[in-house]
DOLUMMAR-160721 format. One line per 5 residues: for each residue x, y negated, z negated of N, C-alpha, C. Coordinates in Angstrom, 3 decimals. Layout:
N
X/Y/Z/X/Y/Z/X/Y/Z; ...
//
This chain:
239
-14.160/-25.595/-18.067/-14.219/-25.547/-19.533/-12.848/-25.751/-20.165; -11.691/-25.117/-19.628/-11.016/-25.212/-19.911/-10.002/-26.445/-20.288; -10.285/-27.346/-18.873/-10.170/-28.760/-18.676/-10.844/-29.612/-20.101; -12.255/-29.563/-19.439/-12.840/-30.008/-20.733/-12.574/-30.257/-22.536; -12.361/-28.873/-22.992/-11.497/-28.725/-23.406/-10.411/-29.627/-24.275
-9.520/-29.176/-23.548/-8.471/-29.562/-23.459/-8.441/-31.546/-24.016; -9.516/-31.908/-23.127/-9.401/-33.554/-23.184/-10.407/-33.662/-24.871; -11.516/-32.995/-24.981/-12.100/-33.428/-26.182/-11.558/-32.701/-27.174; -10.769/-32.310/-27.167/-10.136/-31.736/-28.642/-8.651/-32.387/-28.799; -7.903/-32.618/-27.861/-6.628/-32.780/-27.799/-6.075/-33.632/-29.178
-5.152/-33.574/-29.296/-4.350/-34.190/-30.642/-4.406/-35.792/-30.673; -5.137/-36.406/-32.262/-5.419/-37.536/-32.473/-5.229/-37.384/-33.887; -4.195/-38.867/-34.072/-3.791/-39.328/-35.619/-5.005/-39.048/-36.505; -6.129/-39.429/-36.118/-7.322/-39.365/-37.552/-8.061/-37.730/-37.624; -7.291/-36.800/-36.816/-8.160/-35.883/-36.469/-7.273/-34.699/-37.250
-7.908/-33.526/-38.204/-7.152/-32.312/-38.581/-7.898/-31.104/-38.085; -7.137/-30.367/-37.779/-7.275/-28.859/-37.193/-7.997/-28.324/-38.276; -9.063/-27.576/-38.259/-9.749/-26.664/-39.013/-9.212/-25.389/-38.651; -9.152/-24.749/-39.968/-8.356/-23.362/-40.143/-9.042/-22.653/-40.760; -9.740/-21.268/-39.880/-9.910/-20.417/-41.221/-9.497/-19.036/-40.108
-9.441/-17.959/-41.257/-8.262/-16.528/-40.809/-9.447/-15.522/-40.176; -10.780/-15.625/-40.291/-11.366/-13.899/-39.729/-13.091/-15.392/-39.534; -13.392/-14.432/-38.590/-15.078/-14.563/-38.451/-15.169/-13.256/-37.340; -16.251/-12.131/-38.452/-16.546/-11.151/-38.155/-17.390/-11.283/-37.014; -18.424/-12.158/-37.452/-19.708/-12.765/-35.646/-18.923/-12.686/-34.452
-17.775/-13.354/-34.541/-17.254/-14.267/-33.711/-16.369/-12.784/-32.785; -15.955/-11.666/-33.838/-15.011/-10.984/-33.267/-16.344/-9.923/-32.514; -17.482/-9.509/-32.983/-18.412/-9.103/-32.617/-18.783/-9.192/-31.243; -18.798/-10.806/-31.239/-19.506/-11.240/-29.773/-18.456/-11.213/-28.874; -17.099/-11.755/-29.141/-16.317/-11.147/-27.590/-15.865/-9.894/-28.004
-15.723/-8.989/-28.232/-15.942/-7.991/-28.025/-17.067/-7.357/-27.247; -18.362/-7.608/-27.794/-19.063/-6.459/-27.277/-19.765/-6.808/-26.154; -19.521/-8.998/-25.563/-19.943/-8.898/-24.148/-19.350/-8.862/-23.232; -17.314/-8.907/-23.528/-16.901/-8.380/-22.517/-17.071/-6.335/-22.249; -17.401/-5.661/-23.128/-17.183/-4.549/-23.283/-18.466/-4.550/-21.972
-19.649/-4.744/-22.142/-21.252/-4.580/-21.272/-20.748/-4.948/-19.755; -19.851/-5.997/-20.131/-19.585/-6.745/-18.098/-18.454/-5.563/-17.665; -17.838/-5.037/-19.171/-17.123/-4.061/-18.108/-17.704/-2.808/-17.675; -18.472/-2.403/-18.534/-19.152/-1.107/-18.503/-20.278/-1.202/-17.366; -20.621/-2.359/-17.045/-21.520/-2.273/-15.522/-20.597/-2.416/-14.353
-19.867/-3.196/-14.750/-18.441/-2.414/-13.115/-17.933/-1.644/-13.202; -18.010/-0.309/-14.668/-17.091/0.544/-14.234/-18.123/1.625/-13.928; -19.390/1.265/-14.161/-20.519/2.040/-13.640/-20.717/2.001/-11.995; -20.545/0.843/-11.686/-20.788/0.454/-10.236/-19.436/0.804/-9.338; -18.654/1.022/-9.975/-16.996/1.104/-9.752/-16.921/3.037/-9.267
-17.954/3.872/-9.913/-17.618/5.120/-10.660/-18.836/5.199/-9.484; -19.591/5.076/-8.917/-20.810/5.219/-8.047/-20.104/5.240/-7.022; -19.572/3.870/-6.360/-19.097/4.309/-4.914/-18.161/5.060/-4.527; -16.876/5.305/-5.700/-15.664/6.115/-6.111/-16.326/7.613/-5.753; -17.870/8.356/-6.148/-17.845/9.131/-6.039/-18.669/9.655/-4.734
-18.962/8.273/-4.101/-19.870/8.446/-2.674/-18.473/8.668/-1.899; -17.734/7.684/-1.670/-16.543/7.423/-0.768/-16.041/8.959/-1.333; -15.110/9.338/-2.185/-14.857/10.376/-1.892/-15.189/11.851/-2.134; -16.190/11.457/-2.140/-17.472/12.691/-2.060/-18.063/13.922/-0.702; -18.700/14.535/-0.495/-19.104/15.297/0.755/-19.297/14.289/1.948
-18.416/14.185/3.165/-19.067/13.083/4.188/-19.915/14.119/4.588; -20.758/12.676/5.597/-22.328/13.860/6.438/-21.884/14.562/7.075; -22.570/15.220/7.588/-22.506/16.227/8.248/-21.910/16.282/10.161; -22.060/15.074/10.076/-22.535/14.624/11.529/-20.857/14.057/11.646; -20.362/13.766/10.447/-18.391/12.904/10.741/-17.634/14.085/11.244
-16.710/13.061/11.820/-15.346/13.668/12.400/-14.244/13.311/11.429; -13.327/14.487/11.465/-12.223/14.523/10.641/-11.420/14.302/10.880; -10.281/13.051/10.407/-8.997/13.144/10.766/-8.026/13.211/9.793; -7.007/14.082/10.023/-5.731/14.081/9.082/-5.429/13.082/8.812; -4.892/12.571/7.936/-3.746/11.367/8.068/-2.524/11.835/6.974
-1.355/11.446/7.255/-0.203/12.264/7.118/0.747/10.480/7.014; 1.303/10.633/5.534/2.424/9.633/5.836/3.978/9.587/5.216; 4.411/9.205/5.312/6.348/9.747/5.301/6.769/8.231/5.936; 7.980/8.255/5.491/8.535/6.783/4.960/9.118/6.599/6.634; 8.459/5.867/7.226/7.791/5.010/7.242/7.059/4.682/8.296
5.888/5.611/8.310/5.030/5.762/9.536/3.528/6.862/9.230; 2.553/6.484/10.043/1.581/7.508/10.014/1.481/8.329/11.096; 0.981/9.615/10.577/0.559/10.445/11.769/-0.992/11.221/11.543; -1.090/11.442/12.760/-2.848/11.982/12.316/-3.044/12.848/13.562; -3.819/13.942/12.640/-4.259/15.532/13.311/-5.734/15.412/13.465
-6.018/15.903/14.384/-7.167/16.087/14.615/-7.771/17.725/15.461; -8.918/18.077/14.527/-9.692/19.222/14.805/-9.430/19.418/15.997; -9.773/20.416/16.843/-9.616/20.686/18.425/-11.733/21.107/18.837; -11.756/22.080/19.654/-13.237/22.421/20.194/-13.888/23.027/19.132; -12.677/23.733/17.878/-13.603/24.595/16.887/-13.960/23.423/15.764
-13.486/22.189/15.978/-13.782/21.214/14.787/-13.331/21.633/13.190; -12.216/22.771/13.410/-11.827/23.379/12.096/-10.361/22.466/12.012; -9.475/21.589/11.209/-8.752/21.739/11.181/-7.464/22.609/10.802; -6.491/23.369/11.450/-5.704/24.363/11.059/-4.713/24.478/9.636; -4.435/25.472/9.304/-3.448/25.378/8.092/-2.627/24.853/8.203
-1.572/24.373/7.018/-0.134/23.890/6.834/0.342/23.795/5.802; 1.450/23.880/6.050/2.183/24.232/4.860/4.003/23.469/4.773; 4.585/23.084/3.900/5.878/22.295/4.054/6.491/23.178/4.739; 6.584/24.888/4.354/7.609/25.702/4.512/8.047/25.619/5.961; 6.967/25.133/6.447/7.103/25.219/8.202/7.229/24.260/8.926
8.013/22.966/7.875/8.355/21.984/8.683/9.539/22.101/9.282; 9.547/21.569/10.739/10.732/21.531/11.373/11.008/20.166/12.078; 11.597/20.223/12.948/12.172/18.698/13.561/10.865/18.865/14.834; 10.490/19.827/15.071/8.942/19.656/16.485/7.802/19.830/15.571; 7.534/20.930/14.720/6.527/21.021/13.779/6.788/20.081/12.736
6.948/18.767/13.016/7.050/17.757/11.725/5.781/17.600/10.673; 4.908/18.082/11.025/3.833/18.070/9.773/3.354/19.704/9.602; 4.266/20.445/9.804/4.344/21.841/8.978/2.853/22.766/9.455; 2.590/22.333/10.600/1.309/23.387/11.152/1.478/24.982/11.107; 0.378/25.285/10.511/1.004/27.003/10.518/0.085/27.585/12.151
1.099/27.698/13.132/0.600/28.255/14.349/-0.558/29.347/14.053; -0.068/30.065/13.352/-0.512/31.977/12.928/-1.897/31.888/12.968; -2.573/30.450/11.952/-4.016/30.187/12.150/-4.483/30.079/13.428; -5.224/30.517/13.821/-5.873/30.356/15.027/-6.966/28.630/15.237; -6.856/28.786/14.367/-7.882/26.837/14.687/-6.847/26.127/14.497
-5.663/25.953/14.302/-4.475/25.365/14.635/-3.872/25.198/16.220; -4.486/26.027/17.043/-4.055/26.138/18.408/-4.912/24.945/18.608; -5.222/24.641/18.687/-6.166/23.147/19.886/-6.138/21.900/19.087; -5.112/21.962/17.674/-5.489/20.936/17.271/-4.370/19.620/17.641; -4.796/18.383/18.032/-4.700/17.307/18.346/-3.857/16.506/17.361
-2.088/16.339/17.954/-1.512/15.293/17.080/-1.117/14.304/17.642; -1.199/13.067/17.090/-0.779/11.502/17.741/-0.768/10.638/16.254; 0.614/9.714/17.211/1.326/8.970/16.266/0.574/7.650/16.513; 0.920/6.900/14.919/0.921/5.594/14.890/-0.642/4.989/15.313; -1.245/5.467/16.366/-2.363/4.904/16.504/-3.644/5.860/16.403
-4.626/5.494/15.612/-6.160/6.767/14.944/-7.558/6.161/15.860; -8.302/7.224/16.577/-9.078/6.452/17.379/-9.890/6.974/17.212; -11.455/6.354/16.565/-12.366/7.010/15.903/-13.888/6.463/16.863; -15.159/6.883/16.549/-16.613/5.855/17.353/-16.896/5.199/16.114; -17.252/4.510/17.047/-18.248/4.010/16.588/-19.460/4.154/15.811
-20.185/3.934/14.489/-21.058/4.253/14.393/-21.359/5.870/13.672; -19.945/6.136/13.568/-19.910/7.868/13.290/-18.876/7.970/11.859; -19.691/8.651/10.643/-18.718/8.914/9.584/-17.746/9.040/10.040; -16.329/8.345/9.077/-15.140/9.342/9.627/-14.235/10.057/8.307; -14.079/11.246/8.066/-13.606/11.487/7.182/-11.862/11.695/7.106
-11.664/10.830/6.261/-10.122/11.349/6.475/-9.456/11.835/5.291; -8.508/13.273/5.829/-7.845/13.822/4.785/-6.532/13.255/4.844; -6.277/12.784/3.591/-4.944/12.466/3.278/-3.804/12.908/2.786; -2.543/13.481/3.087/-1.269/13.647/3.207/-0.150/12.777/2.676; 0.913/13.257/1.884/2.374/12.222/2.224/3.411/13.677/2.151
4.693/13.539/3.091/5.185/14.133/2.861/6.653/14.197/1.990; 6.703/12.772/1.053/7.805/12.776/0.325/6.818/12.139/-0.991; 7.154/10.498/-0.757/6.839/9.872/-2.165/5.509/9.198/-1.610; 5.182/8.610/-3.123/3.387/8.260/-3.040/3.516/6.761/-2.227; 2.542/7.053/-0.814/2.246/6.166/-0.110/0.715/5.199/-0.169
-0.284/4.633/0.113/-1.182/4.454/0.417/-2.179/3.789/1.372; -3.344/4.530/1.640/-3.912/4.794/3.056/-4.912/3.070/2.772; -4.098/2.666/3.219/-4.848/0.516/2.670/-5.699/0.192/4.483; -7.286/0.223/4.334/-7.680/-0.192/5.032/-8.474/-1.414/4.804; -7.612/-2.663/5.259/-8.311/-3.916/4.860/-9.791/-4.155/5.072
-9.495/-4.212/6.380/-10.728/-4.386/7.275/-12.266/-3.750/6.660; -11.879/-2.338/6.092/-13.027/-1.946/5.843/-13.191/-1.810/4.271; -12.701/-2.540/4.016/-12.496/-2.469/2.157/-11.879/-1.397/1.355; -11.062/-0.498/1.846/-10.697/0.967/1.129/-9.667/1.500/1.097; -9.521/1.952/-0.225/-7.443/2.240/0.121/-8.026/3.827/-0.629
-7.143/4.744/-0.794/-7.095/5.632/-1.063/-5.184/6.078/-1.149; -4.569/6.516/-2.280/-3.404/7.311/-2.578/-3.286/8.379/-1.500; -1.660/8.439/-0.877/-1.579/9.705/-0.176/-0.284/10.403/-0.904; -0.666/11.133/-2.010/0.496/11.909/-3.050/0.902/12.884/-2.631; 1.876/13.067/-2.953/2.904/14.574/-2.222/2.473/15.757/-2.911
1.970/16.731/-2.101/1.485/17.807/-2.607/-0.183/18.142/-3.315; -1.024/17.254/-2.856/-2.215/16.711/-3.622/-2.841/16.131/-2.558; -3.616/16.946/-1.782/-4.748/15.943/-0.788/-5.737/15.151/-1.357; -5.518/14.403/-0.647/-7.157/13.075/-1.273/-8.030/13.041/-0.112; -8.948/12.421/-0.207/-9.976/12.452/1.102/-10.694/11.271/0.815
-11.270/10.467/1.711/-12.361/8.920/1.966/-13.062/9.472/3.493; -14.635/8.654/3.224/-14.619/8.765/4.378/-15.421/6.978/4.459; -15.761/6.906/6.061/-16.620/5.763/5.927/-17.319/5.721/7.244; -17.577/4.645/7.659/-18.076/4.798/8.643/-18.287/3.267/9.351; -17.383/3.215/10.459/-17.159/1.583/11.440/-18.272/1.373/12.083
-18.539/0.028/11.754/-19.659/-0.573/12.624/-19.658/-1.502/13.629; -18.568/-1.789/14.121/-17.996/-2.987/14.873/-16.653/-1.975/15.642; -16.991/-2.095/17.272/-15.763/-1.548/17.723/-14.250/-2.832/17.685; -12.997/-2.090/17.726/-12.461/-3.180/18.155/-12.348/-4.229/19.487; -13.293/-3.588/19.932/-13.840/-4.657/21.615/-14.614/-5.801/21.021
-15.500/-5.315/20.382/-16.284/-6.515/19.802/-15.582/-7.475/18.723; -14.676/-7.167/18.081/-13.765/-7.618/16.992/-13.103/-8.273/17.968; -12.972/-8.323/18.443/-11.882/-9.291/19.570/-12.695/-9.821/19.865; -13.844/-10.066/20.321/-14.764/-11.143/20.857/-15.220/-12.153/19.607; -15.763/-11.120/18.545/-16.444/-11.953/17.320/-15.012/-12.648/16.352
-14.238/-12.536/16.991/-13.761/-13.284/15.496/-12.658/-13.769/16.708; -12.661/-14.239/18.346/-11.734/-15.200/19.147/-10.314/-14.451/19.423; -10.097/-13.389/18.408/-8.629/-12.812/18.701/-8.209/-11.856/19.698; -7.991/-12.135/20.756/-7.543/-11.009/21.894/-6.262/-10.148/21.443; -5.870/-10.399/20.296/-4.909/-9.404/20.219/-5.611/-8.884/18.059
-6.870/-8.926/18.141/-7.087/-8.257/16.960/-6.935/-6.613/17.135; -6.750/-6.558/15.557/-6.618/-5.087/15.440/-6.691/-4.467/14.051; -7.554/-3.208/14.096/-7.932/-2.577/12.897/-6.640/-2.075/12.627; -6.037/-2.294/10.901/-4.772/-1.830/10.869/-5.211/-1.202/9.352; -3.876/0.063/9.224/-3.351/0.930/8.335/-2.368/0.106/7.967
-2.357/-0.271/6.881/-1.341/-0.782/6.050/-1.290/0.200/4.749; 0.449/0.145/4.190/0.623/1.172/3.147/0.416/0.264/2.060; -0.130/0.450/1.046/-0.598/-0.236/0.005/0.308/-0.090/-1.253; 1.028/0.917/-1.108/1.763/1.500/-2.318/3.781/1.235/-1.785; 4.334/0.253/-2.231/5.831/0.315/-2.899/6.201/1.706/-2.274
6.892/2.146/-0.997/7.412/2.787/-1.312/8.800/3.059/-0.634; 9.493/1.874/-0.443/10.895/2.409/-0.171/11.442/0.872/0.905; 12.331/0.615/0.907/12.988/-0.441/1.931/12.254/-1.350/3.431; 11.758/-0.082/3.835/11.082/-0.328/5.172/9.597/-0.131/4.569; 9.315/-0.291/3.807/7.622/-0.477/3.316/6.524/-1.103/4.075
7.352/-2.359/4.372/6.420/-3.139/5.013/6.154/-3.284/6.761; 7.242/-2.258/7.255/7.264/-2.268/8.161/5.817/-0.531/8.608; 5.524/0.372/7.379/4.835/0.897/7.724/3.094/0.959/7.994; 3.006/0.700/9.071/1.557/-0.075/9.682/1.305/0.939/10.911; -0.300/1.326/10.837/-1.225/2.022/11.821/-1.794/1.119/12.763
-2.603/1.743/13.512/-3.419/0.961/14.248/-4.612/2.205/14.234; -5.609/1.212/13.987/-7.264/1.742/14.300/-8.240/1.207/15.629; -8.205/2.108/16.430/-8.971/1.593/17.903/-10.366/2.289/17.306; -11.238/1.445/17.379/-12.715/1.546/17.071/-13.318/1.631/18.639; -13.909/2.683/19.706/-14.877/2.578/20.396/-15.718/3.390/20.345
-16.267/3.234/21.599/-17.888/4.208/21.980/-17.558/5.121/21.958; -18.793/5.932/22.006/-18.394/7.279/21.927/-17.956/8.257/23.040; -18.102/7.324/24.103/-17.985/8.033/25.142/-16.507/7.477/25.249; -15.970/6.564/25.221/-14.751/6.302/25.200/-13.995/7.129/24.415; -14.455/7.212/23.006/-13.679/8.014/22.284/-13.907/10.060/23.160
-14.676/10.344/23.268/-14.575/11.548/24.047/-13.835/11.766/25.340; -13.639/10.628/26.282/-12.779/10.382/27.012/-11.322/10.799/26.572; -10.938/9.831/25.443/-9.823/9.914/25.290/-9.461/11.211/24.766; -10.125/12.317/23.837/-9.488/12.820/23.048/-9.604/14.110/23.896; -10.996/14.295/25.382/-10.036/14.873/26.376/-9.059/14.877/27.126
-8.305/13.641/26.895/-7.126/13.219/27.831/-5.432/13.530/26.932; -5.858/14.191/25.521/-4.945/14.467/24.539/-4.912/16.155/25.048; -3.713/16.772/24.882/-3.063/17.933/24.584/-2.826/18.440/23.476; -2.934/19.911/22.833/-3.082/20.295/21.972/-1.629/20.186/21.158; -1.031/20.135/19.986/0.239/20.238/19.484/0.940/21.744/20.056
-0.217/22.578/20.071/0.946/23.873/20.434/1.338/24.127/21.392; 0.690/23.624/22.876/1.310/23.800/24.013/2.610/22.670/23.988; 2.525/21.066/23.150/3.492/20.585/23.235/5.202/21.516/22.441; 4.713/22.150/21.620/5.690/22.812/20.710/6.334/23.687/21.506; 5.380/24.864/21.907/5.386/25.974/23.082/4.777/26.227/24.374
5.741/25.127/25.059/4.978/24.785/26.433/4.405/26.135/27.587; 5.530/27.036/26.970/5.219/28.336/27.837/3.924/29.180/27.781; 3.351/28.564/25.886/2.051/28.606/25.793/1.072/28.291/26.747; 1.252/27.203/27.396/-0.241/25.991/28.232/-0.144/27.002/28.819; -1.916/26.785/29.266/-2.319/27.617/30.526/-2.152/26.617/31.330
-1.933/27.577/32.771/-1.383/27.379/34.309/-2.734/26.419/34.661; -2.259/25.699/35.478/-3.217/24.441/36.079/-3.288/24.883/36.986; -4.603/25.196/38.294/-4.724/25.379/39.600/-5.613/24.044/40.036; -4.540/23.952/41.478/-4.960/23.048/42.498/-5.553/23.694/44.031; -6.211/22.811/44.287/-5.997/23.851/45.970/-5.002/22.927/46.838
-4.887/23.785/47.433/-3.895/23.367/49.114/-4.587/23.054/49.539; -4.213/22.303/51.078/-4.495/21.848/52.383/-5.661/22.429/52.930; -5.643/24.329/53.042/-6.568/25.018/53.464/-7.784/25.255/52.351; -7.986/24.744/50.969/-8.760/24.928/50.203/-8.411/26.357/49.141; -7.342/27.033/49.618/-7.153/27.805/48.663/-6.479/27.338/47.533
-6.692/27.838/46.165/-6.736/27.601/45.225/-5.061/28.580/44.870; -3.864/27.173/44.306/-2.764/27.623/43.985/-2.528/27.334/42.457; -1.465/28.617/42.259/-1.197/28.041/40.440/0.424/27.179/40.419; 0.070/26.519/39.741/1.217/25.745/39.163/1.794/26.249/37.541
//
């Protein structure tokens, strides 16, 4: 139209511009049909805004997500599926995301960097964190970003339908990968802050997250309980 336009009106010696200052119709109609096209996307806009960060089912797993210039980290529930308290006051250079031990559902809970490994097929809810300036939790792949503001948890959840095994097959890329990208400006190395999302089964994912150690025996190793092996003769020794 615009084109169009442009060619049948354009400037010609026999031709004068018509001028007049107000048409009330005219201000009527764009007005009030862009106002309707917006008011049904901000209806449709305001629907999934309040599904996505609304109650996930019942049936999702929770993961922290935690970000600081310029990297993610993510906590995860332990056997009680509670995640533990925290608080800044108790950040240190080993407690870098400020776990308050004292809670007791804080003992088993599960921290790992840089890479979030969720099933397949299973809500995942994630609570969001920053621990300086406003970052954001940008997941391309699955259409959804969510703010991670300092001092102000946010929460999304969703739910993957494609592991990244199959994403590597369906779309030819042996080196694809579900990524955390920060969506939000925030500092020099911005662009260098990027996650990784491993999408599998569920049995894979249970595999792995028995093959993880709890943060507090890493903090206070004198904490872990003693591992027994047996000897030669079958008796059973502690290490």
């Amino acid at each position: 139209l615009l084109f169009w336009f442009s060619f049948k009106y354009q400037e010609k010696d026999d031709r004068k511009a018509f001028y007049f200052p107000h048409n009330t119709k005219l201000e009527l109609i764009w007005t009030t049909v862009p106002a309707i096209f917006l008011t049904v996307l901000v209806v449709f806009g305001l629907k999934y805004w309040f599904k996505i960060t609304g109650d996930a089912p019942k049936n999702s797993i929770v993961v922290e997500v935690t970000g600081h210039q310029f990297a993610w980290e993510f906590r995860y529930p332990g056997a009680d599926k509670v995640l533990g308290k925290k608080s800044y006051k108790l950040y240190t250079a080993k407690n870098n995301l400020g776990v308050d031990f004292n809670d007791p559902a804080s003992l088993d809970d599960i921290h790992v960097n840089t890479t979030m490994h969720i099933p397949v097929g299973v809500p995942v809810k994630m609570v969001i964190h920053s621990q300086d300036v406003i970052h954001d939790v940008g997941l391309p792949h699955f259409r959804l970003k969510m703010d991670a503001v300092p001092g102000i948890p946010t929460t999304q959840w969703f739910t993957p339908k494609i592991t990244t095994a199959d994403m590597k097959k369906k779309t030819g890329n042996p080196d694809f990968t579900y990524e955390i990208a920060c969506d939000q400006l925030c500092g020099q190395s911005h662009y260098a802050m990027r996650g990784v999302i491993i999408v599998e089964t569920m049995e894979e994912y249970k595999k792995w997250l028995a093959e993880q150690k709890p943060e507090y025996f890493s903090i206070f190793p004198d904490k872990a309980p003693k591992e027994s092996i047996a000897d030669s003769t079958g008796k059973q020794i502690t290490q």
